[in-house]
C-alpha positions in Angstrom: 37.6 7.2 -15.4 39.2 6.4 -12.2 42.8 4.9 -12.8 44.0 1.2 -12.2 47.3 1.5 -10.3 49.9 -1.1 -10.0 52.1 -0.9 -6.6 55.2 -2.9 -7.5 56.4 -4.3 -4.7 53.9 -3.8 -1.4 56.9 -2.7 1.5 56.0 -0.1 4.3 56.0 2.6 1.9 53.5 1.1 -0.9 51.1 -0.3 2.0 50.9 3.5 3.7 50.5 4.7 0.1 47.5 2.2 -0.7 45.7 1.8 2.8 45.5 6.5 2.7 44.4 6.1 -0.6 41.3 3.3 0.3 40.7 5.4 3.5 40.6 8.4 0.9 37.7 6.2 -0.9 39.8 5.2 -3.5 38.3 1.9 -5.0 40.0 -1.6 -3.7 39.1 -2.3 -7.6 41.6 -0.3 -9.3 43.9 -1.3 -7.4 47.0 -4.3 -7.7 49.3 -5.0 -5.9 52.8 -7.7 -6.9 54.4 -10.0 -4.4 56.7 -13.3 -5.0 55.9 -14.2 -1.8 52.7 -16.3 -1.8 51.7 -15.3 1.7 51.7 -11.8 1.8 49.8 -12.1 -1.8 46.8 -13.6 0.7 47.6 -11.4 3.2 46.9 -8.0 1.6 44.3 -9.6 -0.8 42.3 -10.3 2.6 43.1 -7.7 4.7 42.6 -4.7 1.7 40.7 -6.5 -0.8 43.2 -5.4 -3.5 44.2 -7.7 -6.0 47.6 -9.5 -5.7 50.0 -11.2 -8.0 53.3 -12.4 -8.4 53.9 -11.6 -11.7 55.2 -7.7 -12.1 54.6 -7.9 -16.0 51.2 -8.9 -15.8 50.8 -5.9 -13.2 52.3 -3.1 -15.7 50.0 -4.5 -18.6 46.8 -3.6 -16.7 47.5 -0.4 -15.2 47.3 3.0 -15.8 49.6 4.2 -13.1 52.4 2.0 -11.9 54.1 2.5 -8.0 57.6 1.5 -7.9 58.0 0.6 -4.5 61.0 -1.9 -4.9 64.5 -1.1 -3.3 66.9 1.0 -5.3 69.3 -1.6 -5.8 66.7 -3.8 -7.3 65.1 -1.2 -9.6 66.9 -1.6 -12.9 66.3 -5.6 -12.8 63.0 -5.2 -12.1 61.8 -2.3 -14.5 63.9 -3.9 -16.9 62.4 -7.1 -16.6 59.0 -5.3 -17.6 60.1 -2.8 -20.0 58.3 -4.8 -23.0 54.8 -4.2 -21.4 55.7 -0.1 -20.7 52.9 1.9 -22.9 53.9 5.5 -23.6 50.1 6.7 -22.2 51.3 5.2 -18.7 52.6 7.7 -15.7 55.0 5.7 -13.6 56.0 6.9 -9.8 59.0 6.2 -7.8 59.5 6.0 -3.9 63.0 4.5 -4.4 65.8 7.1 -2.9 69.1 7.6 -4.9 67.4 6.3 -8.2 67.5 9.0 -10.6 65.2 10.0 -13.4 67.2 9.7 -16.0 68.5 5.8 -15.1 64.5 4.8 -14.7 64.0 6.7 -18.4 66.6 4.9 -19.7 65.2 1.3 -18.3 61.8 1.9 -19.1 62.9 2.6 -22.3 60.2 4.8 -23.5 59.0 8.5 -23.2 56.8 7.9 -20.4 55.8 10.3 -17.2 57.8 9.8 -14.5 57.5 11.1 -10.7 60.4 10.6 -8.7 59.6 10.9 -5.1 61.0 11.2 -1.9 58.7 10.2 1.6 58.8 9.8 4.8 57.8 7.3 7.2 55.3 9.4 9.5 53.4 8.8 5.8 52.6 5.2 7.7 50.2 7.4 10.0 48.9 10.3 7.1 51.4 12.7 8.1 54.1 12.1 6.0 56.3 14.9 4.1 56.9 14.0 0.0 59.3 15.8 -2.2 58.6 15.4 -5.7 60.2 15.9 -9.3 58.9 14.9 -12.6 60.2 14.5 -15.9 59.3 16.6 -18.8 56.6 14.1 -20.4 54.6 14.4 -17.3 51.8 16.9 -17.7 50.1 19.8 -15.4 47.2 17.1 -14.9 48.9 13.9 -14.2 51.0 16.6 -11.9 48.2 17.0 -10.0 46.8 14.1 -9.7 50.6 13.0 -8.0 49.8 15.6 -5.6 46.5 14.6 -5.0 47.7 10.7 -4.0 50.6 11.7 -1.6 47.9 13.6 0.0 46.1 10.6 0.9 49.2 9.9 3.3 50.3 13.6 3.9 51.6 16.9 2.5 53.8 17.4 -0.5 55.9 19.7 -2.4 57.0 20.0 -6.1 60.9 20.9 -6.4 62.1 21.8 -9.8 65.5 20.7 -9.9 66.8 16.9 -9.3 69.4 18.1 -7.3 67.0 19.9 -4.8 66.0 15.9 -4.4 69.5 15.6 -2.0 68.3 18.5 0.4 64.8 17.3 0.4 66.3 13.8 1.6 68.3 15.6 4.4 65.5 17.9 5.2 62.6 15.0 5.5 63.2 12.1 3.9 65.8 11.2 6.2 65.2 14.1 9.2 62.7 11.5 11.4 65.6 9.9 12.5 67.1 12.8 13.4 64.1 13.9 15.7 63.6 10.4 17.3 68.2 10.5 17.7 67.3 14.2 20.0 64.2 12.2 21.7 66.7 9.9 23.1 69.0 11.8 24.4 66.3 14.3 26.6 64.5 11.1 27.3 68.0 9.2 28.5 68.3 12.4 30.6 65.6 12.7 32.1 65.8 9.0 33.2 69.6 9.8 35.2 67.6 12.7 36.9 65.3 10.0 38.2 62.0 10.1 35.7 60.4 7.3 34.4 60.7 6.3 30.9 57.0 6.3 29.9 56.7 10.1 31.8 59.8 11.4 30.1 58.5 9.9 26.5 55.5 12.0 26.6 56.5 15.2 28.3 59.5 15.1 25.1 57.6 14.1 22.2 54.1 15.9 23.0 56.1 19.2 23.4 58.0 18.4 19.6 54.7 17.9 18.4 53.5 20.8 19.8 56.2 22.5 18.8 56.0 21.2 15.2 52.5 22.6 15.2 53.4 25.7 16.3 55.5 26.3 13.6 53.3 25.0 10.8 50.0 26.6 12.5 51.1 30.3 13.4 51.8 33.5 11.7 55.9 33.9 13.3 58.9 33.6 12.4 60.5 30.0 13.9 63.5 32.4 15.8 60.1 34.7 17.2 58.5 31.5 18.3 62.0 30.8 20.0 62.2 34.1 21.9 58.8 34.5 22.7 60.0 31.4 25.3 63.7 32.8 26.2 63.6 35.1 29.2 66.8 36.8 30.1 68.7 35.1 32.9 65.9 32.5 32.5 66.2 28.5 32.3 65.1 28.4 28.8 68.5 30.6 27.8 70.6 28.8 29.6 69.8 25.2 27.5 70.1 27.1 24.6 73.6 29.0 25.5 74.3 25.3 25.9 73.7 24.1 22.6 75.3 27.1 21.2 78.4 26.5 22.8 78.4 23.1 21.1 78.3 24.8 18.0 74.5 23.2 17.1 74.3 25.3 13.8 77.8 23.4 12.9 76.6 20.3 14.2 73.2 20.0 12.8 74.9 20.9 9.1 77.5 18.6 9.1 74.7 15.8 9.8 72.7 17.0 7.2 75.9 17.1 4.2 76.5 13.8 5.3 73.3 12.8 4.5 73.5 14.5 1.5 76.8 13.2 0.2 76.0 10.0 0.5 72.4 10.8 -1.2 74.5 12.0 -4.2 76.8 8.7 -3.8 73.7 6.1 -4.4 72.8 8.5 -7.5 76.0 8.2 -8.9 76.1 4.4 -8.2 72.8 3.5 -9.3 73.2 6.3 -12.4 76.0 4.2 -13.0 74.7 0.7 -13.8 72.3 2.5 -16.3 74.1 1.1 -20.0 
């Protein structure tokens, strides 16, 4: 039997979820989606053919699987708001960052799965990267099936430990930005030697794609795929004595503990509001 999913709240994130899994065949039937606003209710019953209401209560009751796609400072209002309708057979799945599983246990108020889960927004295009963690009542099966919807926008992986969730943030949930923050910066350049925008956009992000696929696609080590590239005396070796004299190694791990610091700050804060 296929399962009715509820997406609570339809932001970016739920609508990338949603749209891979109809592209994926999923059935616009099993599908709800919940909105106050009355016009995006219209909107996404039209354009997706998925039913829409307002009412999140009314959502949980009829589904199987319920997508909490709300911000994390609204979840506890709104899970608590539908706790009563929560069945135990239920498999609940969160894409809210900093929100614990322990605090959405505790609001749900009943030993239900639970997937916490981390994205990323290249998932708006079916290339997204998902960290995930569940909670002991969720089984090998319902596991699987997890993995089989973040597939629909993407690749996942399974981490074990909820404090892994902190470096999976740094390393992708949060890492785009990173990525487009360098993109600037070589296309800004190239612009003050002269280049047009539009030229220096593609020569810079092609050859990170390219780059990116390189890494995922072949057989090396990343520092082989870096030397393969770095002849002695060469211009490549130059850029990169550059960026080591900047310290990059420093500079890219001080980003990324301040990425995670404050990750564990909005799980302490939202952890906190849990009684």
């Amino acid at each position: 039997m296929t399962p009715n999913i509820a997406f609570i709240g339809v932001g970016n994130m739920a609508r990338s979820i949603f749209s891979g899994m109809l592209a994926s065949g999923y059935p616009a039937e099993n599908m709800i989606g919940t909105s106050r606003t009355p016009e995006k209710r219209d909107y996404y019953q039209q354009q997706y053919g998925i039913a829409m209401l307002a009412d999140n209560d009314s959502a949980v009751t009829q589904a199987d699987v319920v997508v909490l796609c709300v911000k994390p400072a609204q979840m506890q209002e709104v899970i608590e708001a539908f706790s009563a309708s929560v069945r135990e057979d239920q498999l609940f799945i969160s894409v809210a960052a900093g929100v614990e599983l322990d605090a959405m246990a505790h609001w749900l108020g009943k030993p239900v799965a639970l997937v916490r889960s981390m994205p990323n927004t290249p998932s708006q295009l079916g290339v997204g990267m998902t960290g995930l963690i569940a909670n002991q009542y969720t089984s090998d099966e319902q596991k699987t099936w997890v993995s089989e919807l973040f597939s629909s926008i993407g690749h996942s992986v399974w981490v074990d430990n909820e404090e892994h969730m902190h470096t999976v943030t740094s390393l992708s949930g949060s890492a785009p930005a990173y990525f487009f923050r360098f993109l600037e910066s070589m296309i800004k350049h190239a612009q003050q030697q002269g280049m047009d925008e539009k030229t220096s956009r593609e020569l810079a992000s092609r050859t990170m794609l390219g780059a990116a696929r390189m890494v995922i696609e072949l057989d090396e080590p990343i520092a082989q795929l870096r030397k393969n590239i770095t002849s002695p005396k060469g211009t490549t070796e130059q850029a990169l004595l550059s960026l080591e004299a900047s310290d990059i190694d420093k500079m890219v791990a001080d980003a990324m503990t301040a990425c995670i610091n404050r990750s564990k700050e909005m799980a302490q804060s939202f952890s906190a509001k849990k009684p």
